[in-house]
C-alpha positions in Angstrom: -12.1 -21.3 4.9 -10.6 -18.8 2.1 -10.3 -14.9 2.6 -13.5 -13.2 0.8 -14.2 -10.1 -0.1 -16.4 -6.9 -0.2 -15.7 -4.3 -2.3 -18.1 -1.1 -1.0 -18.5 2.4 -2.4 -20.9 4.9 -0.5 -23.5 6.5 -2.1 -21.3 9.7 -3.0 -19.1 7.8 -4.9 -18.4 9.5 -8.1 -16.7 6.8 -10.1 -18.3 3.0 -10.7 -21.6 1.7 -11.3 -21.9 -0.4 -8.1 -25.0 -2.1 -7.4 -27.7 -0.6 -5.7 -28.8 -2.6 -2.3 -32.1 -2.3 -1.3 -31.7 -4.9 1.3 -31.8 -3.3 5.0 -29.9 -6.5 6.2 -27.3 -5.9 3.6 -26.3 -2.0 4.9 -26.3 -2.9 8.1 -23.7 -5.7 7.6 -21.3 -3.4 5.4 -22.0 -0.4 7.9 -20.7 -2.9 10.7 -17.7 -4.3 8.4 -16.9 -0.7 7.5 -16.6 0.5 11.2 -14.5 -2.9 12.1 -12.2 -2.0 9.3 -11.7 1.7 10.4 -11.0 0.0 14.0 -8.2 -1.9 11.9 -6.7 0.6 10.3 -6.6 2.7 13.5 -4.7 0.1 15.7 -2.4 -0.8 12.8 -1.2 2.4 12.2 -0.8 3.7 16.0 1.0 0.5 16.7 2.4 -0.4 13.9 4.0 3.0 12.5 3.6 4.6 16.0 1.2 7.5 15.3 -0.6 7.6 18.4 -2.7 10.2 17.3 -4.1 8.9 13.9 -7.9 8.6 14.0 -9.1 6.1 11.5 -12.6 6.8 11.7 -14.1 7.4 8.5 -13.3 10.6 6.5 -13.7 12.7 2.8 -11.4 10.0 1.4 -13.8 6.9 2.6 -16.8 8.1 1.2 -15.3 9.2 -2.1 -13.4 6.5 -2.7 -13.9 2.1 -2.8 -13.2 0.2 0.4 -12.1 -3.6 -0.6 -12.8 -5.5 2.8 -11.4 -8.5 3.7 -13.7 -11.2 5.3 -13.1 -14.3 7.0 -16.4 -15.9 8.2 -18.5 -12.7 7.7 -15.9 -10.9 10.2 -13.5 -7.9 8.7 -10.1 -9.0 9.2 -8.2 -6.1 7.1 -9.3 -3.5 3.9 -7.6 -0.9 1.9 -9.1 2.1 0.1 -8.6 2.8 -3.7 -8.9 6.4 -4.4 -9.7 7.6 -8.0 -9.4 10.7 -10.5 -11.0 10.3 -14.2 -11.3 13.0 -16.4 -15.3 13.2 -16.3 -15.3 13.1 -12.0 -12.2 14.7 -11.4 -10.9 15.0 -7.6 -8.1 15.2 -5.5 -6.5 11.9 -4.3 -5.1 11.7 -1.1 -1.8 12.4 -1.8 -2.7 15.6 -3.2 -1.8 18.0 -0.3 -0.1 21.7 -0.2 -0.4 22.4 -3.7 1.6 18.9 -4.5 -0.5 18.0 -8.0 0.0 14.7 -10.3 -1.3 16.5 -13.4 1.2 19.7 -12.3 4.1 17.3 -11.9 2.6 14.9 -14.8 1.3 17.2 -17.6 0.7 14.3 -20.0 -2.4 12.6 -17.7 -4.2 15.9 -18.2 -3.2 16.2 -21.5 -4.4 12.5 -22.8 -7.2 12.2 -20.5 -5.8 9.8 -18.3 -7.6 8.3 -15.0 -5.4 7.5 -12.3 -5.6 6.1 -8.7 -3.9 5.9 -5.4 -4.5 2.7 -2.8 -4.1 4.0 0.6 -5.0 3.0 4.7 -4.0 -0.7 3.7 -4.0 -2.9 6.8 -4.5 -6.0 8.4 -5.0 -8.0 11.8 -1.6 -9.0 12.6 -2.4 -13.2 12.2 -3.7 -12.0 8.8 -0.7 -10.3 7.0 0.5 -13.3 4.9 2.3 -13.0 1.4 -0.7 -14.9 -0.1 -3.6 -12.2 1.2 -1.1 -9.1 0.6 -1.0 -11.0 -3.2 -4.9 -11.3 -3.2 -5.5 -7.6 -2.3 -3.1 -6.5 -4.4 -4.4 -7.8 -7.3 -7.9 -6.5 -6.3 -7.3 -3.0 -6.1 -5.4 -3.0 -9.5 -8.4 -5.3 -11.6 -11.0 -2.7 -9.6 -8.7 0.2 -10.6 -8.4 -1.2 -14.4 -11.9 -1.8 -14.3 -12.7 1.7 -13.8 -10.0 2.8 -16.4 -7.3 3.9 -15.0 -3.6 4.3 -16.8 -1.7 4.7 -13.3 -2.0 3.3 -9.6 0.2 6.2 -7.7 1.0 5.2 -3.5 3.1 7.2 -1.0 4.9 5.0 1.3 8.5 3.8 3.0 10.9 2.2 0.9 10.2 -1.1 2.3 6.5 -0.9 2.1 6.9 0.6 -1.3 9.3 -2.4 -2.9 6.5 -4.6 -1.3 4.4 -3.0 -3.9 7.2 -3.4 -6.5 7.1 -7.3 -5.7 2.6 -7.3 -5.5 3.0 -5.2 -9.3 5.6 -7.1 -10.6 3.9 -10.9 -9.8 1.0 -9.7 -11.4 2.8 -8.7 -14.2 2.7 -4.8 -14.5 5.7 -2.2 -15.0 6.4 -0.1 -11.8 8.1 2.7 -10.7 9.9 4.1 -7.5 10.7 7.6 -7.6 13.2 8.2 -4.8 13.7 11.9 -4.9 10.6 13.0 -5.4 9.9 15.2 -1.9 6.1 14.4 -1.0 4.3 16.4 1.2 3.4 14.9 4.7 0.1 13.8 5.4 -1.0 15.5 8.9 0.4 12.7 11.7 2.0 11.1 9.3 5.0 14.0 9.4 8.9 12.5 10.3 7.7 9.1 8.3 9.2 7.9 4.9 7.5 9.6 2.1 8.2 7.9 -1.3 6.1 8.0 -4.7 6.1 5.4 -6.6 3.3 4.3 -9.7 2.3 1.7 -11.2 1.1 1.5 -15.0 -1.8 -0.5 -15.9 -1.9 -0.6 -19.4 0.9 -2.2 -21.4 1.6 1.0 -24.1 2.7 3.3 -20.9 5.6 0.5 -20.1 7.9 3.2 -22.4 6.5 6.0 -21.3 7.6 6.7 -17.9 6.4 9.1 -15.8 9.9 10.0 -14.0 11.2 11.0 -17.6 8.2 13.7 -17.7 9.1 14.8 -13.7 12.9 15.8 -15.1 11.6 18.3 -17.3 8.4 19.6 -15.1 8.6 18.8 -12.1 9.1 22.2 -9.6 12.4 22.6 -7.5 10.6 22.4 -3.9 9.8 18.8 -5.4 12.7 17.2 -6.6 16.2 17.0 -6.0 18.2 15.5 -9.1 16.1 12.1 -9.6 18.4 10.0 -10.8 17.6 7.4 -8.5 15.0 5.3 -10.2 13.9 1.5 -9.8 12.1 0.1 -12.7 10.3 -3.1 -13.3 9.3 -4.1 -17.1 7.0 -6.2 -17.5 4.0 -7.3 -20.1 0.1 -6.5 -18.0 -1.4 -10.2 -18.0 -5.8 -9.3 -18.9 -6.8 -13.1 -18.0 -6.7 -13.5 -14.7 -10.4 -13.0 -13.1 -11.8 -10.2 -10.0 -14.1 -12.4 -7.7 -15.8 -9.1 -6.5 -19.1 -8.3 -4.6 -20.1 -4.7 -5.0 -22.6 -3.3 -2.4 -23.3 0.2 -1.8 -24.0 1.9 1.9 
């Protein structure tokens, strides 16, 4: 049977209109796919990146944030979390740590009002990490993230896990960026790993307007080095292709 999905925002979600469930059934099931993808996302990152000591219990970022879980046969197999900043409910995306600020670094979001995002705990039962799901997630988190009106999807990764986003941005058509100079603050456990920004811009009129071009003239020393080093994809953001969705709220 295909892969479905959940897409679940708690009640203290700020940004969204997601429906309202009633149904005591309902919680409980997202409540035990919730805790089955924080299991997930535990063991993946302990094993897979070696941080023995990352807890992926739930946290600030979960219940401010959307969760898109993966299902197959009502059982989560995988999820990711899409993080998000608009002008009207403004907050602090995960990447946001030490005084490290997008609209410092990025002076034209705050200046035109731009809402931006940032997907982040993305992972997957080992049997499950396929080209075709990675594809299917991928383009998830960017229709939710369009949905809700954002201009930029921002991640912090490796190099290889961030050209994997290159390739997931670039099959669905959108223009994305890796900014290889850029020094991000580490994330608690996540210190001595690869830290890389990279962005990817959801509508088609910000194609020209690269963010890397601002980060040359703003951006503070502590943060950059001489950013030359940038990989750019071009291409035109396709609006026909459809978000098979469920929203439910715990």
């Amino acid at each position: 049977m295909p892969i479905s999905f959940e897409l679940i925002q708690h009640t203290g979600c700020s940004v969204g209109e997601p429906e309202v469930t009633t149904c005591q059934h309902a919680r409980v099931q997202r409540k035990k796919w919730l805790e089955q993808y924080y299991q997930i996302r535990q063991e993946c990152f302990r094993q897979e990146l070696g941080i023995r000591t990352f807890d992926g219990s739930e946290d600030d970022f979960d219940r401010s944030g959307c969760l898109l879980i993966a299902l197959d046969q009502g059982r989560c197999v995988g999820g990711a979390r899409l993080s998000i900043s608009t002008p009207e409910s403004p907050q602090l995306l995960p990447l946001e740590i030490n005084g490290f600020m997008l609209q410092e670094l990025f002076p034209d979001i705050a200046r035109n009002r731009e809402s931006y995002s940032q997907w982040t705990r993305l992972a997957l039962l080992p049997e499950y990490r396929t080209p075709a799901l990675l594809q299917q997630i991928a383009l998830m988190l960017i229709r939710q993230a369009k949905r809700l009106g954002c201009s930029y999807a921002f991640n912090v990764a490796g190099m290889s896990r961030a050209r994997l986003y290159q390739r997931l941005h670039r099959i669905q058509g959108y223009n994305y960026e890796i900014i290889r100079d850029l020094k991000i603050p580490s994330e608690g456990s996540f210190i001595g790993l690869e830290h890389l920004l990279s962005v990817g811009y959801l509508k088609p009129q910000l194609s020209q307007q690269l963010l890397s071009r601002q980060l040359l003239r703003h951006a503070p020393v502590t943060y950059r080095s001489d950013l030359a080093d940038v990989a750019v994809v071009s291409l035109s953001a396709p609006e026909s292709v459809p978000l098979q969705r469920v929203s439910g709220q715990v």
